[in-house]
Backbone bond lengths (Angstrom), bond angles and torsions (degrees), N, CA, C in turn:
res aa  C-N    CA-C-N  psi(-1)  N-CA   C-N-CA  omega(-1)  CA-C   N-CA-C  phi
1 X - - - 1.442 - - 1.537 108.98 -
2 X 1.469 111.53 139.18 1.527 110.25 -175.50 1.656 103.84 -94.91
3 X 1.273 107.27 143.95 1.313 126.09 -178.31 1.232 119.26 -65.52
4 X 1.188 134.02 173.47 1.663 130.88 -173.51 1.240 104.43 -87.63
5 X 1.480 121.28 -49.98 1.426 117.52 -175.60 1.764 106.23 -93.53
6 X 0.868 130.11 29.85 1.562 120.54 153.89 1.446 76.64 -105.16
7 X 1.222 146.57 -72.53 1.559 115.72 -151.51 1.383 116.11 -61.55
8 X 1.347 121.17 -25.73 1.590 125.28 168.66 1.347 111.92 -66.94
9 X 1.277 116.01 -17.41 1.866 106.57 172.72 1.547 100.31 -99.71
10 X 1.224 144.22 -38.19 1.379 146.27 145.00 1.211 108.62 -8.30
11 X 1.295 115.35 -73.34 1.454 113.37 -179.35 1.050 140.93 -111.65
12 X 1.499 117.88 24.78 2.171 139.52 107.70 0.955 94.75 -21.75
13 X 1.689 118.87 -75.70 1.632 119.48 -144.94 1.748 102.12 -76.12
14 X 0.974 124.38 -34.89 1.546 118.87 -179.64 1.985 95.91 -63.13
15 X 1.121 90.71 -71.19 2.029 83.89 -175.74 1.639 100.84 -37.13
16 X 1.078 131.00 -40.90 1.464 114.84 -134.41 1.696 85.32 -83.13
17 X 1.827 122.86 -45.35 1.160 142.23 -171.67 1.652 91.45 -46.87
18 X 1.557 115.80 -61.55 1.434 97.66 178.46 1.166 150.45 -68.41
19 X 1.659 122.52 -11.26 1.384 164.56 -163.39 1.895 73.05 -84.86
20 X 1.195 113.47 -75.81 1.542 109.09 -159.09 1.665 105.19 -49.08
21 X 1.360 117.06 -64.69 1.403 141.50 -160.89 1.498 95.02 -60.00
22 X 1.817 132.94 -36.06 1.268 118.67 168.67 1.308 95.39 -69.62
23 X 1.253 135.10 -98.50 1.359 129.56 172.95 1.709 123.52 21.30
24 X 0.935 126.11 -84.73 1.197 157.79 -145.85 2.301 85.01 -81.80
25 X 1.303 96.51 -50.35 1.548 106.04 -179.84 1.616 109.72 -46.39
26 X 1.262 92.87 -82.74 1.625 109.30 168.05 1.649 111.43 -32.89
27 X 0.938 112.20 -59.07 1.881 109.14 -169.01 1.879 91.53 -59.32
28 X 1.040 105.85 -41.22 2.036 103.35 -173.46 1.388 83.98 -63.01
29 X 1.399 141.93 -105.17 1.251 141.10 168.42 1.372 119.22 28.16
30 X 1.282 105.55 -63.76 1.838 111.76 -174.45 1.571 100.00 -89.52
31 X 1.555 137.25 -6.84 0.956 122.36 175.30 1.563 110.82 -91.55
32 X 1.369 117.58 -24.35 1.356 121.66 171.60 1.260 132.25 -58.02
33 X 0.969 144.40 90.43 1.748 136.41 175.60 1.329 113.79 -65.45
34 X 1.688 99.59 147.92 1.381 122.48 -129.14 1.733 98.58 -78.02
35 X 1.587 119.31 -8.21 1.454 127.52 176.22 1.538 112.33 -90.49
36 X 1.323 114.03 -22.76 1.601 112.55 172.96 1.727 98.47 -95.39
37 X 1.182 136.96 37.39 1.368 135.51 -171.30 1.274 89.44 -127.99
38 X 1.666 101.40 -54.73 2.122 101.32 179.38 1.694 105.92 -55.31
39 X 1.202 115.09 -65.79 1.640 123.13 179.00 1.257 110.16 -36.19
40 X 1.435 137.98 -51.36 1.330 127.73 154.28 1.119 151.06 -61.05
41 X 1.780 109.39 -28.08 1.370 111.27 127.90 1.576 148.07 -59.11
42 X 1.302 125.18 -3.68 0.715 145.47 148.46 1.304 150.03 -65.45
43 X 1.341 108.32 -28.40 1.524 137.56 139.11 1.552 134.69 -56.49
44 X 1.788 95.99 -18.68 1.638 106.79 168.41 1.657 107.79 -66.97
45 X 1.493 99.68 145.89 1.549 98.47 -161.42 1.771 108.33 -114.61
46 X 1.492 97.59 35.40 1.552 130.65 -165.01 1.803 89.32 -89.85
47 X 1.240 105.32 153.32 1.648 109.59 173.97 1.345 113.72 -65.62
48 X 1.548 138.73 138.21 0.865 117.24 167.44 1.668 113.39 -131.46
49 X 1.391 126.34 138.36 1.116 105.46 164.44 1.173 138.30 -31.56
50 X 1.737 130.25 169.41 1.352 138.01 173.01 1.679 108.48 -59.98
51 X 1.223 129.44 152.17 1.194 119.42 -171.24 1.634 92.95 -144.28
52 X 1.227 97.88 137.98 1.985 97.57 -171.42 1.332 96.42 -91.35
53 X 1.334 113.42 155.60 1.512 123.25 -167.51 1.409 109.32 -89.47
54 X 1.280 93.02 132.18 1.697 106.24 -165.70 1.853 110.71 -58.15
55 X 1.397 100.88 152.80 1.743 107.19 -174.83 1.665 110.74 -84.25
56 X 0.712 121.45 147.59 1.783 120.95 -158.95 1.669 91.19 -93.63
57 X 1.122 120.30 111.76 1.949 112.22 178.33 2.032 99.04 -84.53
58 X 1.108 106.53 144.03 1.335 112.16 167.46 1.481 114.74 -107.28
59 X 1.329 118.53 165.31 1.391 117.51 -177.29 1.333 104.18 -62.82
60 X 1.263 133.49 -17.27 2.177 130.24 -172.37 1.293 69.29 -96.30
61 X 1.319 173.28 91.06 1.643 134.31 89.10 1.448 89.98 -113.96
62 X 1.204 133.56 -1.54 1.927 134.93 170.81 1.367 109.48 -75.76
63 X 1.442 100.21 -26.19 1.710 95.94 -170.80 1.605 103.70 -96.21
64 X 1.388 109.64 95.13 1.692 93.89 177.33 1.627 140.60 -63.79
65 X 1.187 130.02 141.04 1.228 127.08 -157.36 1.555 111.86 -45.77
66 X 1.397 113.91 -58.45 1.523 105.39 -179.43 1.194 114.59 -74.40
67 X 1.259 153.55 23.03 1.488 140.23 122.27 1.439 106.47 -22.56
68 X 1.305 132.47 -62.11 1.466 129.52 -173.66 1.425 100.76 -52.37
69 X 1.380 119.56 -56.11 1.649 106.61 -158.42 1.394 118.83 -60.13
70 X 1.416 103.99 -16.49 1.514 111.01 -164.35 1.162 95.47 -87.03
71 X 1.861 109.12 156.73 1.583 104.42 -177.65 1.690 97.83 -118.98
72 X 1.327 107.28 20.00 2.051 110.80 -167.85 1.457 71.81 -97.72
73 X 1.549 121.04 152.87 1.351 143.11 173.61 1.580 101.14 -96.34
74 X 0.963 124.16 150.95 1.627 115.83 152.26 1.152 135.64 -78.26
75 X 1.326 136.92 154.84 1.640 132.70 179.10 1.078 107.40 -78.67
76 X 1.579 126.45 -167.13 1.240 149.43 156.06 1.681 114.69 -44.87
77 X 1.420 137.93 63.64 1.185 123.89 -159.52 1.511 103.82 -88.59
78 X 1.454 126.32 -0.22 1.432 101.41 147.84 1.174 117.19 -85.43
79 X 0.935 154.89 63.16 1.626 149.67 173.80 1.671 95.04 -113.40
80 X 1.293 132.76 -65.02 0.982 167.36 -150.93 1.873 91.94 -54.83
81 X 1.761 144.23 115.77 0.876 144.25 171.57 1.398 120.35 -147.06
82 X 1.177 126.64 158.28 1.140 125.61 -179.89 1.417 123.90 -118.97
83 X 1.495 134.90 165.00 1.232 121.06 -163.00 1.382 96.11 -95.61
84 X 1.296 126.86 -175.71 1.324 151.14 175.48 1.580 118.84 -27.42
85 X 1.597 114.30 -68.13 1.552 152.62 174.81 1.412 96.28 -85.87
86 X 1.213 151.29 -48.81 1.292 150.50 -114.94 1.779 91.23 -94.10
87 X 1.220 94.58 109.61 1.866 108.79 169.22 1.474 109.01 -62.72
88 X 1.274 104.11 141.80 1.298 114.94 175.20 1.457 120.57 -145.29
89 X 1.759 136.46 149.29 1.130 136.81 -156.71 1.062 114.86 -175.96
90 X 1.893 88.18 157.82 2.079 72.08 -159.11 2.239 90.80 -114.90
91 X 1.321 90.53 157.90 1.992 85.68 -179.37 1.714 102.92 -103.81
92 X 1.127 131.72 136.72 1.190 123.69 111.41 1.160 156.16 -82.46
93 X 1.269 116.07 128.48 1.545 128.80 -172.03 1.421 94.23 -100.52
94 X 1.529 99.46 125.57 1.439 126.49 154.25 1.764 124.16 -101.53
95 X 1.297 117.38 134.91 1.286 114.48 172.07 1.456 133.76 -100.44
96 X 1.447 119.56 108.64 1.045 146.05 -145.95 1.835 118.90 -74.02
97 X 1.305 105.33 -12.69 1.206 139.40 164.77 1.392 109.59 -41.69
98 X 1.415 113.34 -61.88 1.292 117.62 -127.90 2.112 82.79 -102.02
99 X 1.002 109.76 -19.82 1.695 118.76 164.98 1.613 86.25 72.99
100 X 1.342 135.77 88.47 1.105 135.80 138.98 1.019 140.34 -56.75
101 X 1.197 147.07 -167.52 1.836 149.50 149.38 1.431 102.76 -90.00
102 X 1.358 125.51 159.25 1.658 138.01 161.01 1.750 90.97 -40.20
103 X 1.252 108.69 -59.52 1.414 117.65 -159.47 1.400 114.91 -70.20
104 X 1.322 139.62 -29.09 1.606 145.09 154.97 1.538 94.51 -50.71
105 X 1.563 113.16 -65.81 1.060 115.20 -151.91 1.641 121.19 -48.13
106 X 1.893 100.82 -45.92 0.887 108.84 171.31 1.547 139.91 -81.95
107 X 1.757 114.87 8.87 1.197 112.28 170.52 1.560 105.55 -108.72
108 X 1.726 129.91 3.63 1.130 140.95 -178.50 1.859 90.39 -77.10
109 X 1.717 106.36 -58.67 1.349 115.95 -176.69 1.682 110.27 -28.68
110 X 1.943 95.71 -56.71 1.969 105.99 -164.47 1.708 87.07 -60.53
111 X 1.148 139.21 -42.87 1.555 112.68 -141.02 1.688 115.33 -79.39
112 X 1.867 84.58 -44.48 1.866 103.66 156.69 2.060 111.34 -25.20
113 X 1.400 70.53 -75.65 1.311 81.08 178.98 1.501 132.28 -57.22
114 X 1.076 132.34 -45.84 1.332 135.23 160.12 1.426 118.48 -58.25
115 X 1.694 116.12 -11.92 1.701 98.95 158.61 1.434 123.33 -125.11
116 X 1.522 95.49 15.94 1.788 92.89 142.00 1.405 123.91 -94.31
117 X 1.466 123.15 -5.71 1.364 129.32 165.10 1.445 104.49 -79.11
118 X 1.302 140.99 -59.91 1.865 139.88 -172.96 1.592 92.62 -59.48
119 X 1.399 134.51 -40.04 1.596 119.51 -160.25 1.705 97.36 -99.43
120 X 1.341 129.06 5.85 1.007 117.14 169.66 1.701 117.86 -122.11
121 X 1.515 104.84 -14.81 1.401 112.85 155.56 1.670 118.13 -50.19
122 X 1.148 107.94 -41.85 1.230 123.78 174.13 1.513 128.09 -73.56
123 X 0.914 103.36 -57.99 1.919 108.31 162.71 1.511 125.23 -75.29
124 X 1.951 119.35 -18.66 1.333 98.57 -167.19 1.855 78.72 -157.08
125 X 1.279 116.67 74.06 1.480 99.15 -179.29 1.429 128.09 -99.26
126 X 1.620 111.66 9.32 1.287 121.94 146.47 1.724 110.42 -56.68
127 X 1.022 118.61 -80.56 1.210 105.21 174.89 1.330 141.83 -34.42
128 X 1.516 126.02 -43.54 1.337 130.87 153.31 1.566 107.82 -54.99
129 X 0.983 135.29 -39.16 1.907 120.79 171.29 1.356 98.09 -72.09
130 X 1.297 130.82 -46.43 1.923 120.96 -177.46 1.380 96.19 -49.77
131 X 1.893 133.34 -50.88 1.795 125.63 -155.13 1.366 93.91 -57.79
132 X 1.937 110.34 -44.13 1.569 127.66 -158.21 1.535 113.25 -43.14
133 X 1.431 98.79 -62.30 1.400 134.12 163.22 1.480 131.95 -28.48
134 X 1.577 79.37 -57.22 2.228 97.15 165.48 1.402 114.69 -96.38
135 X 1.298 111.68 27.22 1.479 101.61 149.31 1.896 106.13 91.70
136 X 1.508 114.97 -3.94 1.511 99.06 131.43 1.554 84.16 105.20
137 X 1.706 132.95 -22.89 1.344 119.73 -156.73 1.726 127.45 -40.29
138 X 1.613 108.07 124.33 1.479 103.32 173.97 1.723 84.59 -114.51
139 X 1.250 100.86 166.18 1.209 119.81 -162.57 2.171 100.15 -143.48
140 X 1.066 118.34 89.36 1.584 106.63 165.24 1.654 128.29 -87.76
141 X 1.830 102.90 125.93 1.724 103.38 -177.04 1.464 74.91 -118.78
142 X 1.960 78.92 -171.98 1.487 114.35 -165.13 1.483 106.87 -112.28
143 X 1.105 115.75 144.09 1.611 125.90 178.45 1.793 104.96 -128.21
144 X 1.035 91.61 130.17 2.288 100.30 179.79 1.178 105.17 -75.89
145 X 1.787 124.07 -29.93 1.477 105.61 -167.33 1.599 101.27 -169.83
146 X 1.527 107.88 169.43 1.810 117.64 -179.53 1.136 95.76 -29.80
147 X 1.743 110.58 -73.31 1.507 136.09 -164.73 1.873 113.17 -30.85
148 X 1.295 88.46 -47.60 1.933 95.66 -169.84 1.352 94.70 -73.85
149 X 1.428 139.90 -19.62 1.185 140.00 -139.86 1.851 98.41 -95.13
150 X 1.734 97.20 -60.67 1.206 130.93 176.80 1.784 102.10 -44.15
151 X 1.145 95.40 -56.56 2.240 104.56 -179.41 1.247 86.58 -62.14
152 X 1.080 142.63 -105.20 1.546 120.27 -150.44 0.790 132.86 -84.85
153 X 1.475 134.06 37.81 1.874 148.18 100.59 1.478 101.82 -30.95
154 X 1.241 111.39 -53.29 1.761 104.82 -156.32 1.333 89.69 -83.14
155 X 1.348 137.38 -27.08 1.495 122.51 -167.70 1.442 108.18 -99.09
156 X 1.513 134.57 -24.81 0.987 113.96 163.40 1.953 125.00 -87.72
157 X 1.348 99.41 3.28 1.526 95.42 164.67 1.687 112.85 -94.61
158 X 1.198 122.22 -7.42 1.911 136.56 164.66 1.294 80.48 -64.89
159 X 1.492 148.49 -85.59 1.079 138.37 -168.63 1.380 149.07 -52.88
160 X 1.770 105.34 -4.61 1.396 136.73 134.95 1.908 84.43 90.82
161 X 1.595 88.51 38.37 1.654 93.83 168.42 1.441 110.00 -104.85
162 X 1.467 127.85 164.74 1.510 120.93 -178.58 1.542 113.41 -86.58
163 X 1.216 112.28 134.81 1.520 92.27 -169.56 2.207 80.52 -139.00
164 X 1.732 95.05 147.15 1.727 77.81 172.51 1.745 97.14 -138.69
165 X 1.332 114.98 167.65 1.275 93.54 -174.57 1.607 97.78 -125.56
166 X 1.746 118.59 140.18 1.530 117.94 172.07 1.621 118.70 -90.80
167 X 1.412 107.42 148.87 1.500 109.77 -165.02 1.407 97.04 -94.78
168 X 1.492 138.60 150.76 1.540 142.93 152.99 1.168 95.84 -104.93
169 X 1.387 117.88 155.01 1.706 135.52 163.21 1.529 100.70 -103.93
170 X 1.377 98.85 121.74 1.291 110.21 -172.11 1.955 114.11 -86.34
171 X 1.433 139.53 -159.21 1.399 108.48 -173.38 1.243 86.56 -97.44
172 X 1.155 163.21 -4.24 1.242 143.46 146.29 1.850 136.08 -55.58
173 X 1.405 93.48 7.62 1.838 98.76 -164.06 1.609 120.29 112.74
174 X 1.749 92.79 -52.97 1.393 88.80 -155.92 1.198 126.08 -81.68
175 X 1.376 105.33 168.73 1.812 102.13 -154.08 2.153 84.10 -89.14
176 X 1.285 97.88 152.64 2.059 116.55 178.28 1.239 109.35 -133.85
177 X 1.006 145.80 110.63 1.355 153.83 149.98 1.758 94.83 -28.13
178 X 1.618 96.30 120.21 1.377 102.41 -170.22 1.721 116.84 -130.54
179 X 1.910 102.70 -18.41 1.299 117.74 -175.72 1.518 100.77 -150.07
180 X 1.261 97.60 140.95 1.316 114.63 173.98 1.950 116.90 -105.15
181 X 1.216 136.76 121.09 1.802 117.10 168.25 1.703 84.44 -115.48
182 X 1.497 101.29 146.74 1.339 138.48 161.98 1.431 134.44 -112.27
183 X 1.580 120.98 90.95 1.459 96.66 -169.88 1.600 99.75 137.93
184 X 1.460 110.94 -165.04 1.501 114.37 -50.30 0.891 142.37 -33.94
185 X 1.552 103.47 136.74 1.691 105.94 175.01 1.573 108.92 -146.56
186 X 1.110 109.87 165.94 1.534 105.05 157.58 1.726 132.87 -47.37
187 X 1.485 125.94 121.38 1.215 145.28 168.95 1.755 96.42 -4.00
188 X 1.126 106.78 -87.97 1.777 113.70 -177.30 1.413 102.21 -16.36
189 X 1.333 79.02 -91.25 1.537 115.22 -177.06 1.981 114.32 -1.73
190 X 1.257 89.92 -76.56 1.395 127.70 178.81 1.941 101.03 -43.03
191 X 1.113 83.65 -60.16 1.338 96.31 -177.06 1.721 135.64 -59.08
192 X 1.402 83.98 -21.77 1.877 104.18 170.63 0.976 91.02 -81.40
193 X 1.249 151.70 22.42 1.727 123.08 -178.82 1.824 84.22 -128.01
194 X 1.460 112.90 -58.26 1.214 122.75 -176.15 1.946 134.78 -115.33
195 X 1.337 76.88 50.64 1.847 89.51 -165.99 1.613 90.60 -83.52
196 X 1.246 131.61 -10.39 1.793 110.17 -159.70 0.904 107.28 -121.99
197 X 1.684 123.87 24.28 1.527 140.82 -157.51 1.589 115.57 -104.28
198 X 0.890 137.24 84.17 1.968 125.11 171.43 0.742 135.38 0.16
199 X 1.438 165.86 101.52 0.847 170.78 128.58 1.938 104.31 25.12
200 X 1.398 136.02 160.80 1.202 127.30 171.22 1.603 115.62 -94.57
């Protein structure tokens, strides 16, 4: 008959074995980049569906269009890192002014967003696999006007964070700064620019 405490140290040592082996997993994980992850998946000799052949990106589809319109420069956006654990997320600010649809609103949100991901893939792509990694957080607030929009563009690029801005065509043609994305960045971080903002 087995004793109480050999099975109570039995299964210490089983938890503790896994505590390490998650541990130890994860740190390999975050050291791997995300193209030697496909290549090794790829080598699994498991069935896999048809897979459509990937689109070739060139350096002109990295540079997103409204970079030109804007006249705020960007900072140093590799400087900008996060620790180990350290959550990170990116916000969009929408401006509430301009009374959109769900549906403006939300394809102003994707474009924001998709060119602070291409201009920061490019300058800081440790960090975009760390946001990847932590789970991706977007966060949408509210902005009253150009003006509020314009201030924290200029204050979160002083902070050498990525910030991009999306254009709407208004019913006259013209293009309005309508969405703002910020980020990724670290929680703090993020938050000095847009901690006092509403929720969307």
């Amino acid at each position: 008959m087995v004793s109480t405490k050999s099975m109570v140290s039995q299964v210490v040592i089983g938890l503790v074995v896994s505590l390490s082996s998650l541990g130890i997993g994860y740190r390999l994980g975050l050291s791997i980049p995300p193209q030697r992850l496909r290549k090794l998946a790829k080598k699994d000799s498991s069935p896999q569906l048809p897979v459509d052949e990937p689109t070739i990106v060139t350096e002109e589809d990295l540079v997103p269009e409204e970079e030109d319109e804007d006249g705020i420069p960007d900072g140093d956006l590799s400087t900008i890192s996060a620790g180990l654990l350290e959550p990170c997320k990116m916000v969009l600010v929408v401006r509430t002014d301009l009374k959109l649809q769900s549906g403006d609103i939300a394809s102003q949100c994707c474009d924001a967003t998709l060119a602070c991901y291409k201009a920061l893939s490019q300058k800081n792509a440790s960090l975009v696999r760390h946001w990847e990694y932590t789970g991706q957080a977007k966060i949408a607030l509210k902005a009253k006007s150009e003006d509020q929009l314009l201030e924290l563009e200029a204050v979160a690029k002083s902070l050498n964070l990525c910030a991009r801005v999306a254009f709407h065509k208004n019913g006259n043609g013209e293009k309005v700064r309508s969405a703002l994305a910020i980020g990724p960045a670290p929680v703090g971080l993020v938050n000095e620019v847009t901690g006092k903002l509403r929720l969307l």
